[in-house]
C-alpha positions in Angstrom: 82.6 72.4 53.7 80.3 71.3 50.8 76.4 72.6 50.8 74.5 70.0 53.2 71.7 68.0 51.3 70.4 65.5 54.4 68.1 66.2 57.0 67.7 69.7 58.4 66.3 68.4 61.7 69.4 66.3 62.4 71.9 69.2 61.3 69.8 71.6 63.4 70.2 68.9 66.8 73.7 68.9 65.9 74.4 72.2 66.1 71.8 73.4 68.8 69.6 75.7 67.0 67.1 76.0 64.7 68.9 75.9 61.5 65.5 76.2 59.1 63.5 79.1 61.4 60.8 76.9 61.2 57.7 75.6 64.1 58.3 71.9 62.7 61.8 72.1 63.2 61.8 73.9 66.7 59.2 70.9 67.8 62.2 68.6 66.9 64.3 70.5 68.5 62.2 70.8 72.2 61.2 67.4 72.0 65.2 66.0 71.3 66.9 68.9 72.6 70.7 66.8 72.1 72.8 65.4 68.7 71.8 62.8 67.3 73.6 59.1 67.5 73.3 56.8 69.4 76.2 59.1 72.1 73.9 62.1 71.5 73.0 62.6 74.9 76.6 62.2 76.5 77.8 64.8 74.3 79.2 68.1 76.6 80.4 66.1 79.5 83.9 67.7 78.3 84.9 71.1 78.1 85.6 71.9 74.6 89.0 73.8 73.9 88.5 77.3 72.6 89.3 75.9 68.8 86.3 74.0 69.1 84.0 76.6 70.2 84.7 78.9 67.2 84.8 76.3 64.9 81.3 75.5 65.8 80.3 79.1 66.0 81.4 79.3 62.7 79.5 76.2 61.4 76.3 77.0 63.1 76.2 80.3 60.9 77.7 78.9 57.5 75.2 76.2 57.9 72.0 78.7 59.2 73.3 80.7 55.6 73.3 77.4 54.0 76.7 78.0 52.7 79.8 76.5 51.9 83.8 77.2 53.1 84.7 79.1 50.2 81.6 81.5 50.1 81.3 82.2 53.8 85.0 82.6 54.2 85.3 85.2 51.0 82.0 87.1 52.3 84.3 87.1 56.1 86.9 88.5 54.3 85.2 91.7 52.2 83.0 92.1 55.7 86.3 92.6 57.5 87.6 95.3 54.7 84.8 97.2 55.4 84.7 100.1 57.4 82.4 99.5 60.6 81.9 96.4 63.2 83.2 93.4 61.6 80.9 91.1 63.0 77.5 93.5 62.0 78.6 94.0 58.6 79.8 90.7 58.0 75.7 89.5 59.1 74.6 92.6 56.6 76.4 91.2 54.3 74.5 87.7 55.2 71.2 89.1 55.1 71.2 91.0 51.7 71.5 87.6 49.7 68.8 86.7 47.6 68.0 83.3 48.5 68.2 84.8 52.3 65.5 87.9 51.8 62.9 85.4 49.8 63.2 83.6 52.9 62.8 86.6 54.9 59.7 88.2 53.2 57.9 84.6 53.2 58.0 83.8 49.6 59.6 80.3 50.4 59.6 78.4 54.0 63.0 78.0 54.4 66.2 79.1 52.7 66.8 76.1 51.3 63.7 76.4 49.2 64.0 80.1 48.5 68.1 78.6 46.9 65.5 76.6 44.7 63.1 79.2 43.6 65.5 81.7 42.7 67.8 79.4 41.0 64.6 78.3 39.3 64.3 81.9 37.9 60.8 82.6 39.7 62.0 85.7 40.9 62.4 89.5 40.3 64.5 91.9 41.5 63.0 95.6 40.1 61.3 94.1 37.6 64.0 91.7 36.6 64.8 87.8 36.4 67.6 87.2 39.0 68.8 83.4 39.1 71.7 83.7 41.8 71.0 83.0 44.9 74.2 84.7 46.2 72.7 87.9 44.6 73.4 91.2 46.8 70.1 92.8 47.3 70.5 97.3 47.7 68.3 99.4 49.9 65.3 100.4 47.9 65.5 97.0 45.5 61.9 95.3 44.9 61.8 91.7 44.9 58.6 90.0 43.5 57.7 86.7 42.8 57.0 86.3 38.2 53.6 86.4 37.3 53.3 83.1 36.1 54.8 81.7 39.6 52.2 83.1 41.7 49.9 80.2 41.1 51.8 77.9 42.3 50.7 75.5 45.1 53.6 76.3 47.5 53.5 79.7 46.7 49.9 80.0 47.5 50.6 78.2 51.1 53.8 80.5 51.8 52.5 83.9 51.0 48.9 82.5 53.4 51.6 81.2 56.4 53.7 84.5 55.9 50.7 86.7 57.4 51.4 84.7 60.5 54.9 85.4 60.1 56.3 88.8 61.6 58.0 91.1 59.0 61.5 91.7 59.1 61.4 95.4 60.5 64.2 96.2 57.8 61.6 95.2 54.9 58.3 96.2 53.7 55.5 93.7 51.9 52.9 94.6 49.3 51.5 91.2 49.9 49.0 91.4 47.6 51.4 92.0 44.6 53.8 89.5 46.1 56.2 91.6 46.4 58.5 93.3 49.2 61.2 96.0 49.6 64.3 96.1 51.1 63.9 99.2 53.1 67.2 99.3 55.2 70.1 97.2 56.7 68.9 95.3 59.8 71.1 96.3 62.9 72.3 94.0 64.9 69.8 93.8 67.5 67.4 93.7 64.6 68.5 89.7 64.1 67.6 87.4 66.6 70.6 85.2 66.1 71.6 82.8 68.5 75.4 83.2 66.9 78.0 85.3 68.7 79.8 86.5 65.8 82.8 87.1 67.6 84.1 84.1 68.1 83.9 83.6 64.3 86.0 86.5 63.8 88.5 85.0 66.0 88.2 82.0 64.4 89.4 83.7 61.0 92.1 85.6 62.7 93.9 82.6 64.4 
């Protein structure tokens, strides 16, 4: 499964949910609530084998990540050698990327553009450049947009929509220095996922 480049409304209908997090898309979403194509509508008039249902359960969180086969499969794997609930750590694991807590703490509007701005080098981790998006954040890291970033036009209009946005309890924002800290792993009822993550886990242990 190769990272997606087209429409994030259309992947979103396809899978059911709101794959960017975003009001525009969700007004997509209410106002089309079926998959696109012209057979859209008609689509669920079957009852999809068991296969299917973690295969799309699977795909609906790879695709919410905005991740392809071999990442989201190799991430699986380490969640599953860790000691606790498979399925929690393996969404830990999910959440501490980079490119993820930008998006979380309102530096970019979706996680596609928070991929961009830290592959772009606009970002800090403790006082550092960081340029991987895949990049494990640690309890107690500080992520902060560069100094010469902050002037940017998008920038601007995120960090203004974010105090609108509700903070991620497991974080903490200095929005003032844009910047934000990484405070604690999020527990599971912490993430309002529409995913039920154990069907991926079967899915990998078929």
């Amino acid at each position: 499964m190769g990272r997606y480049r087209g429409s994030i409304v259309k992947q979103s209908r396809r899978e059911g949910i709101n794959l960017a997090e975003t009001e525009k898309v969700q007004k997509y979403l209410d106002k089309r609530p079926y998959a696109p194509g012209q057979h859209g509508q008609r689509r669920g008039r079957g009852r999809p084998s068991d296969y299917s249902v973690r295969l799309r359960e699977k795909q609906k969180l790879a695709r919410l990540y905005g991740m392809n086969e071999r990442q989201f499969r190799n991430l699986f794997e380490e969640a599953a050698s860790i000691p606790g609930v498979t399925g929690t750590v393996f969404l830990q694991l999910l959440e501490r990327r980079l490119d993820n807590v930008v998006f979380r703490m309102g530096f970019a509007s979706t996680r596609r553009q928070a991929r961009q701005f830290v592959g772009h080098a606009h970002i800090l981790v403790n006082g550092k450049t960081v340029d991987i998006p895949s990049y494990r954040v640690k309890i107690g890291d500080v992520i902060s947009i560069t100094e010469k970033s902050r002037s940017m036009g998008f920038v601007q209009e995120n960090a203004e929509a974010s105090k609108r946005r509700r903070v991620s309890p497991w974080l903490e924002m200095n929005p003032e220095n844009f910047s934000g800290s990484f405070v604690r792993l999020p527990a599971r009822e912490d993430l309002a996922l529409p995913i039920n993550e154990n069907f991926i886990i079967e899915y990998y242990s078929r």
